[in-house]
C-alpha positions as CSV (number, residue, x, y, z in Angstrom):
1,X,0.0,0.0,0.0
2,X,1.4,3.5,-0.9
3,X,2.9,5.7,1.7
4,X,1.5,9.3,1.7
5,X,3.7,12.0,3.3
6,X,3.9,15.6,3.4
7,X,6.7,17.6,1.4
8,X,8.1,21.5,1.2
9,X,8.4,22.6,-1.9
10,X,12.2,21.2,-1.6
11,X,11.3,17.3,-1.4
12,X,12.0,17.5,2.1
13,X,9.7,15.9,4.8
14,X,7.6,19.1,6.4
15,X,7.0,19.1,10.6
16,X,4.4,21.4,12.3
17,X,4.7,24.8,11.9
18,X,5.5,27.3,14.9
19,X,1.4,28.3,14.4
20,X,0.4,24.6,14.8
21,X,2.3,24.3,17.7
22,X,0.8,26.9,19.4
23,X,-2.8,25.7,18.6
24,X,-2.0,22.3,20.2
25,X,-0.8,24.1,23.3
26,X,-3.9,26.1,23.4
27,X,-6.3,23.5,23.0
28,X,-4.1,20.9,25.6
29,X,-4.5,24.2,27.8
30,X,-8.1,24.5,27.8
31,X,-8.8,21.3,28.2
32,X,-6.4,21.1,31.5
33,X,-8.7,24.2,32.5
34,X,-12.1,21.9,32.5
35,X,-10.5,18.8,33.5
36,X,-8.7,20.1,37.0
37,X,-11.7,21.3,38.4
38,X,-13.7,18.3,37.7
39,X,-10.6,15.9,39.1
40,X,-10.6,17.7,42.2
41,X,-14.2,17.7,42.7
42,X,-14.1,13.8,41.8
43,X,-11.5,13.3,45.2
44,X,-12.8,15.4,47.6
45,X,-15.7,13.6,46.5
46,X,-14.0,10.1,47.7
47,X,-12.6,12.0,50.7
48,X,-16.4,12.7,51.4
49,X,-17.3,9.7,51.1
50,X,-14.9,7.6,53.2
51,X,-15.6,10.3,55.7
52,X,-19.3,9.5,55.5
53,X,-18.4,5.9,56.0
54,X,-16.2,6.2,59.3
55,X,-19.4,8.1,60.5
56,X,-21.7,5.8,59.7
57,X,-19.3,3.2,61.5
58,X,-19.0,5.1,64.7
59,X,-23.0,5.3,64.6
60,X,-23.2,1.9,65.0
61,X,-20.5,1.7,67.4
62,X,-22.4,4.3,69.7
63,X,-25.7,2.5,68.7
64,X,-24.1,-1.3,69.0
65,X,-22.8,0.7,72.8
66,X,-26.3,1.6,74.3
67,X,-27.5,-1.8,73.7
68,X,-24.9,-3.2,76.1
69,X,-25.1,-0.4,79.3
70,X,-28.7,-0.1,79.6
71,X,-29.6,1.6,76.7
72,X,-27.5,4.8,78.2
73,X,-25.2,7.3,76.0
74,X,-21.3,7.1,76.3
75,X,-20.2,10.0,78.3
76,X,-17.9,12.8,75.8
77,X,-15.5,12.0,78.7
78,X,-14.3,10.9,82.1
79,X,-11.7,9.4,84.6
80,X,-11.7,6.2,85.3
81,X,-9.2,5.8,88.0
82,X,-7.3,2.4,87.6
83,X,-8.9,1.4,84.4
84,X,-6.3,2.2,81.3
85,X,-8.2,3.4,78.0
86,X,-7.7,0.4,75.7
87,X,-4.4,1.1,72.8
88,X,-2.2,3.7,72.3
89,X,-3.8,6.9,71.2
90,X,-1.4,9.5,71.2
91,X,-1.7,13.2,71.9
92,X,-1.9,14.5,75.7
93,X,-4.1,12.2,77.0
94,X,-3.6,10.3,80.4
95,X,-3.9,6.1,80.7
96,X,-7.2,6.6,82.5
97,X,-9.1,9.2,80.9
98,X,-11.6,8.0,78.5
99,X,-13.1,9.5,75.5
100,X,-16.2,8.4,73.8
101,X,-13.9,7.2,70.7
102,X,-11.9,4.5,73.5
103,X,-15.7,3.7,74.7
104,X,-17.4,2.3,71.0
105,X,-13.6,0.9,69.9
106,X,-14.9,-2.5,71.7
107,X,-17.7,-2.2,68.8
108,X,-16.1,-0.4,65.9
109,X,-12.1,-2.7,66.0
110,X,-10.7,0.5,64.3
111,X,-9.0,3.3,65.2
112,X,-8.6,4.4,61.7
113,X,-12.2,5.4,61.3
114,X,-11.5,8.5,63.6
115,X,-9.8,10.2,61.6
116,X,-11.2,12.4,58.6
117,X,-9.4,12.1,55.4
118,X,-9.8,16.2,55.2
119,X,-8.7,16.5,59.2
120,X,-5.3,17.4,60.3
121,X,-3.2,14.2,59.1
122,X,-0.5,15.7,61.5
123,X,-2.6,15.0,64.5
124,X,-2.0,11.6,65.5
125,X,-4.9,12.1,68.7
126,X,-8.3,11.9,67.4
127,X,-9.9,14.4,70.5
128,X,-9.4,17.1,67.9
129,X,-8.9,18.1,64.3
130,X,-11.1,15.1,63.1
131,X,-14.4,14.3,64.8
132,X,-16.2,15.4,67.9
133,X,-20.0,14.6,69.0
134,X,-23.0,16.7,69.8
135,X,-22.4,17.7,73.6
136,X,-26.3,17.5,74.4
137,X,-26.0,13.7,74.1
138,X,-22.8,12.6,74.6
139,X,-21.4,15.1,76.8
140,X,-19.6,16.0,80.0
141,X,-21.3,14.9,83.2
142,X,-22.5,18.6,83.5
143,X,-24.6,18.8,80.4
144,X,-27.2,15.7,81.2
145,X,-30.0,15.6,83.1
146,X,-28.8,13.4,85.7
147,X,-25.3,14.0,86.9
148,X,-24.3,10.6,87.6
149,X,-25.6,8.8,84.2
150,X,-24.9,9.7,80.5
151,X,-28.1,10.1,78.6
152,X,-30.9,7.8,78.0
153,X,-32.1,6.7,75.0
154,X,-35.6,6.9,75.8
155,X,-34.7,10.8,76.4
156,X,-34.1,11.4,72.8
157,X,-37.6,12.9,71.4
158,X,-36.9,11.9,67.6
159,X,-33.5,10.0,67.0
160,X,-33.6,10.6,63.0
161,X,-33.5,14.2,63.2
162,X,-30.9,14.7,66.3
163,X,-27.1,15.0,65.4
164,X,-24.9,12.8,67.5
165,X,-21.6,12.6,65.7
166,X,-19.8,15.0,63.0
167,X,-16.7,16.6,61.7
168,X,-15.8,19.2,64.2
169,X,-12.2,20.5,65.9
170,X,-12.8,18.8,69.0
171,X,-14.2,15.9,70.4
172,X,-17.4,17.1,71.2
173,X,-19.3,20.6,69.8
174,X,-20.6,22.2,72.7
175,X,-23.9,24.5,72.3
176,X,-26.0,24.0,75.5
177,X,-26.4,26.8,78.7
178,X,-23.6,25.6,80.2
179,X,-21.2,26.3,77.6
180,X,-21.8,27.1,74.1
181,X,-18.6,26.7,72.3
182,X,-20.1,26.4,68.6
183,X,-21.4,30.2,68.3
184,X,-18.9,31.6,71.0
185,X,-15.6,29.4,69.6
186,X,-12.5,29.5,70.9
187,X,-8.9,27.7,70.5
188,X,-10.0,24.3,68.7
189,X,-13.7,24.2,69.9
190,X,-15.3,24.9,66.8
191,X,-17.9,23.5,63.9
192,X,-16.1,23.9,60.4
193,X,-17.0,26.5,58.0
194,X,-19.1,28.8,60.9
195,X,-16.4,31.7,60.7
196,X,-18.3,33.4,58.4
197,X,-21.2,33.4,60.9
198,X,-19.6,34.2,64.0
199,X,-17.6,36.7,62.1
200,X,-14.1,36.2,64.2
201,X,-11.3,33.9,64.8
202,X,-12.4,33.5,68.4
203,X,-8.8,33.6,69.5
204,X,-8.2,30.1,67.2
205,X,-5.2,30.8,66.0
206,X,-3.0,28.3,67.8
207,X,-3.9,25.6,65.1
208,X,-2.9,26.4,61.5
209,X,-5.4,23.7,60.0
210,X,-7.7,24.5,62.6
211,X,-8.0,28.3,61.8
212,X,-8.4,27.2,58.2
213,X,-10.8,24.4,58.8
214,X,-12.9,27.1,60.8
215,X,-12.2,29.6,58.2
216,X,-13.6,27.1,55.4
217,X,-17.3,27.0,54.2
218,X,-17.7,23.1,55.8
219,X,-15.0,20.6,56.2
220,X,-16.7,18.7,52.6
221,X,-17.3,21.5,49.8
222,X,-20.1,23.7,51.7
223,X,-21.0,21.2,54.8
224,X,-20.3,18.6,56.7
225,X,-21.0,15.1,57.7
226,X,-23.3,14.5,60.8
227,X,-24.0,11.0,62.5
228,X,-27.8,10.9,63.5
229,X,-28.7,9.1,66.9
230,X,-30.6,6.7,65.0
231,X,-27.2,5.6,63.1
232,X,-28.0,6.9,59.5
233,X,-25.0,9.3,58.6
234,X,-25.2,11.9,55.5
235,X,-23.7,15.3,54.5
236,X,-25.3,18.6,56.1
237,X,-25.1,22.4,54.7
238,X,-22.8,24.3,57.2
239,X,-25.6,27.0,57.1
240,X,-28.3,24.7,58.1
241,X,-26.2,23.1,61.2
242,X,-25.8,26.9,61.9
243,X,-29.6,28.1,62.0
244,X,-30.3,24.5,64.2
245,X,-28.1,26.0,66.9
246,X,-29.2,29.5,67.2
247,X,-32.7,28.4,66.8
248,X,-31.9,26.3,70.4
249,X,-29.8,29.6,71.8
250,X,-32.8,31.4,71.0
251,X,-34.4,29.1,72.8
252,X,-32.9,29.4,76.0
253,X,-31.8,25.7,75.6
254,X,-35.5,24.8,76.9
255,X,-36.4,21.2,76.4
256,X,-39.3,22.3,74.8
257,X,-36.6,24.2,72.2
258,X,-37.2,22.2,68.3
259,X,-33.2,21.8,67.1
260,X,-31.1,19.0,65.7
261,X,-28.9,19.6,68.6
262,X,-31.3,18.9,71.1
263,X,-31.9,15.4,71.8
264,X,-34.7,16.3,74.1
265,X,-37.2,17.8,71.4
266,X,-35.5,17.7,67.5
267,X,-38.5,17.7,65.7
């Protein structure tokens, strides 16, 4: 079969001009300018969803939990004098304190899943810059109705409406009357993305990630991911986790107060 080839005028085998050159550059160009976006969306897509999935797995842990100490809420933290959390969890923590994380590891085998794939990877604790759950049910001894016991299940008005567990700078996100960290944050006590409500750094400006994470419009593109008490886990608008808790400030943190952060009457 006959070979076809282009010649110059000369006989001599012709490459691409300068002006073809530059059209191929162009065109490679603009094409990297549509394709980048759509490659990052694509992974922090992934990261969203693995992030979604250690949720939903610590849901179950919390869930699998309550069924085993009479149907009662893991408590944010405590001291359990002569009782050594279980592993080796880094960061500042003493061998007998105990956060909700070291309470559902029995049900959850992983200590991977506490740690978001968007969270401080420097961070090798996972009390901050990763996950932290909704003070009003598993919180301090302080924040429940009965000081001795963590919070009941039958306490919880609707469980498929009520956060439990999200992305958040520390391990629990406190908006209650005896401290509300989430509108009044400081240091690493924050939601992510709920700068631009409170409308200052709140003094967090020890943490590099953490001032950008708070900075940021939600952890995952304009939100974050939220555990339900019922278990089901899925991706909430940073604005809408915002109105939830001033609607229960407004409130005066009555029980009677409709908001996703309060177990006691979430709608």
């Amino acid at each position: 079969m006959p070979q076809y080839q282009t010649h110059s005028a000369n006989g001599i085998p012709r490459g691409f001009t300068l002006i073809e050159l530059l059209v191929v550059i162009a065109i490679i160009s603009i094409l990297a300018t549509i394709l980048f976006p759509v490659f990052a969306r694509a992974r922090e897509n992934a990261r969203r969803t693995s992030c979604l999935s250690n949720l939903k797995q610590m849901g179950l842990g919390v869930v699998m939990y309550t069924q085993d100490y009479d149907e009662r809420y893991p408590m944010a933290f405590s001291v359990q004098p002569q009782i050594p959390a279980p592993g080796s969890w880094g960061g500042s923590a003493g061998a007998y304190q105990w956060f909700w994380q070291h309470q559902i590891y029995p049900y959850t085998k992983s200590k991977q899943i506490y740690y978001c794939p968007n969270g401080d990877s420097s961070v090798t604790s996972p009390y901050y810059a990763h996950y932290g759950a909704n003070a009003n049910v598993i919180g301090h001894r302080d924040y429940v109705p009965d000081a001795n016991k963590s919070l009941a299940l039958a306490s919880v008005a609707s469980p498929s409406t009520a956060y439990m567990l999200m992305d958040s700078g520390m391990y629990v996100v406190e908006t209650n009357s005896v401290r509300d960290r989430l509108t009044s944050p400081i240091s690493s006590w924050y939601l992510p993305g709920t700068r631009q409500y409170v409308g200052s750094e709140s003094g967090i400006t020890t943490d590099t990630f953490g001032l950008a994470d708070y900075k940021s419009e939600g952890r995952h593109f304009d939100g974050n991911n939220v555990t339900f008490v019922d278990g089901h886990a899925k991706w909430v608008k940073t604005a809408a986790m915002w109105n939830e808790a001033v609607k229960f400030k407004t409130g005066s943190y009555a029980a009677t107060t409709q908001s996703a952060w309060n177990p006691l009457n979430s709608g």
